[in-house]
N, C-alpha and C positions, 0 to 999 in steps of 0.2 A: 447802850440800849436806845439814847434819842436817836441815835443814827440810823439804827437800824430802823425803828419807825419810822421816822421823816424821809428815809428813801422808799417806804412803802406807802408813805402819802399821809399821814401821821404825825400828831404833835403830843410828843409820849411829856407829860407832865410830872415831874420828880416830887415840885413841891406843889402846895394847893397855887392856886391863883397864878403861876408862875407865868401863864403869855399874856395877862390880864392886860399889860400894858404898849403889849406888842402890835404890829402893824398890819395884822393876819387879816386877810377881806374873810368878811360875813361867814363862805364856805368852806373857808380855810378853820375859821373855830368852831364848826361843828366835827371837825376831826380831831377836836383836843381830847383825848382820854387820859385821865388821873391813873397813876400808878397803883396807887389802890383797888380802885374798881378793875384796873387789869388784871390784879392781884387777885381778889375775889374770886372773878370769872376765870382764872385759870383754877384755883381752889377747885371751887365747884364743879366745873365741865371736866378739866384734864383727870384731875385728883380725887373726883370723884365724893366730894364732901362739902353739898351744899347746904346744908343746919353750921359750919362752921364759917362759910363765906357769910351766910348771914348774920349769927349770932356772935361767931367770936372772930369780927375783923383783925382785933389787936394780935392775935396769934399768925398773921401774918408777918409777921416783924419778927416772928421764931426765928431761929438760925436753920429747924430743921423746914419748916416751912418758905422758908428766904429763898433758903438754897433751893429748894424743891420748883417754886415756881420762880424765881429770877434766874436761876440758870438753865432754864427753858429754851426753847426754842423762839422765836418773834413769831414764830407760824403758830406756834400752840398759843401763845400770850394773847395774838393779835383775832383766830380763831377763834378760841373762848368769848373773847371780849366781847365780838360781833353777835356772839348768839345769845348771849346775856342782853346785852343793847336792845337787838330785835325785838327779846322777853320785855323790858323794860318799857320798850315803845307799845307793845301791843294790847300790854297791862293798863297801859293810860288809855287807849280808843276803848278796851274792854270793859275797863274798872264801874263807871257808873251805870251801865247797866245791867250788871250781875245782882246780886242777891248772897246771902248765906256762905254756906262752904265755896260754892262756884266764885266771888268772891276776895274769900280768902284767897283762893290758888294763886290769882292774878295780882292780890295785894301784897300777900308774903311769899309768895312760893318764886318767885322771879329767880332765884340761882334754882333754885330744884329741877324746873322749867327748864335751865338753859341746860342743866345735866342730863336731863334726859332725852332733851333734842339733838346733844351731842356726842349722846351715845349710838341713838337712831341714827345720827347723820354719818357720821366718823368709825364710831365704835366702841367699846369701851376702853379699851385702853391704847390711846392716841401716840404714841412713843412707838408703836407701832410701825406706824404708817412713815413715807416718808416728806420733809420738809416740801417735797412738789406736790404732792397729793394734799398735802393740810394748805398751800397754797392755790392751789386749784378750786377746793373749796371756798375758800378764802374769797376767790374773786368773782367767783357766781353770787355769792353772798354779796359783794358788794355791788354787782351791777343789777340783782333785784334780791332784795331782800326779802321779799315776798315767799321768795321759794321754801323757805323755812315755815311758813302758814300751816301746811298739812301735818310740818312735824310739831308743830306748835298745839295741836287743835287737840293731835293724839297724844300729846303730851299732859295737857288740862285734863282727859278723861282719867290718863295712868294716877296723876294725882291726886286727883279731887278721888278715885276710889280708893287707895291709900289714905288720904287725912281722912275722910268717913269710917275707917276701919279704924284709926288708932283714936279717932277723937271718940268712938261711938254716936258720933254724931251728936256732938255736944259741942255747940257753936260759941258758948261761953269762954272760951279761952285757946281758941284756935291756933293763936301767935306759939305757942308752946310746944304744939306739934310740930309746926317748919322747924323750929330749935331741937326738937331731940336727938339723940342719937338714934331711937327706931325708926326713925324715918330713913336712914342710910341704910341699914338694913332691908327695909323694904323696898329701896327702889332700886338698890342690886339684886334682890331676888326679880322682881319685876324685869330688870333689862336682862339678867341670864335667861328671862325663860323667853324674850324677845329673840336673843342670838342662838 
């Protein structure tokens, strides 16, 4: 799996800290991605099960989930990854100036985000496609990342009208809705009526 990353320009991380001590220039370690959070964002985007990328990481370590996303594709893994990332960057320029549920989206919803950017962008079910098309994307992504903004924007409204309907708009404990399982439920009916 390092190989297959570090030939895609990638420093696939196994254990935490692991090039902590290695000789990689400045640009070279902002391409370190943890196997976890690869893990995640394949969870969430490919598998379509963003309340478990976030709430329940340790079920990545399942056998039936191991196998699910480590014998993946590096296109689905590396794909995922980028549009989580994206979420995750765009959450921090966004985050202090939001308010309320608008918010939350940005604060907890970052794998829900990237599943539903990644359905808009790819599709829903990514196995589909082939290894060049998920790398095609792949590299528009990485020479502007930007171009995921419009799917990003329409992504916060799919949301935030989702957590409003299951929270009733009860901002008191909002973390609970990105964890449920209604929330999978709603944002597959949300992307079938998209496709």
């Amino acid at each position: 799996m390092q190989e297959l990353f570090k030939v895609r320009g990638y420093y696939y991380e196994r254990k935490p800290r692991m090039f902590k001590d290695s000789s990689l220039t400045r640009n070279e370690k902002k391409k370190i991605i943890s196997n976890e959070k690869v893990g995640q964002a394949h969870i969430a985007v490919v598998q379509r099960q963003p309340a478990i990328a976030m709430a329940h990481s340790n079920k990545l370590w399942s056998d039936t989930f191991y196998q699910n996303t480590y014998g993946s594709s590096v296109e689905e893994l590396l794909g995922s990854y980028l549009i989580y990332s994206y979420c995750v960057n765009r959450s921090k320029q966004l985050g202090k100036t939001l308010t309320g549920i608008d918010k939350a989206v940005v604060k907890y919803g970052n794998f829900h985000l990237a599943r539903i950017i990644g359905s808009r962008l790819i599709g829903e079910y990514w196995r589909q496609f082939s290894p060049q098309l998920l790398a095609k994307h792949i590299s528009d992504i990485e020479k502007n990342p930007d171009i995921l903004r419009d799917d990003y924007d329409a992504a916060q409204i799919i949301l935030k009208d989702i957590v409003e309907d299951l929270s009733n708009k009860d901002t008191s404990k909002l973390i609970n809705v990105f964890k449920s399982d209604r929330i999978k439920q709603k944002l597959d009916g949300a992307m079938k009526k998209k496709n």
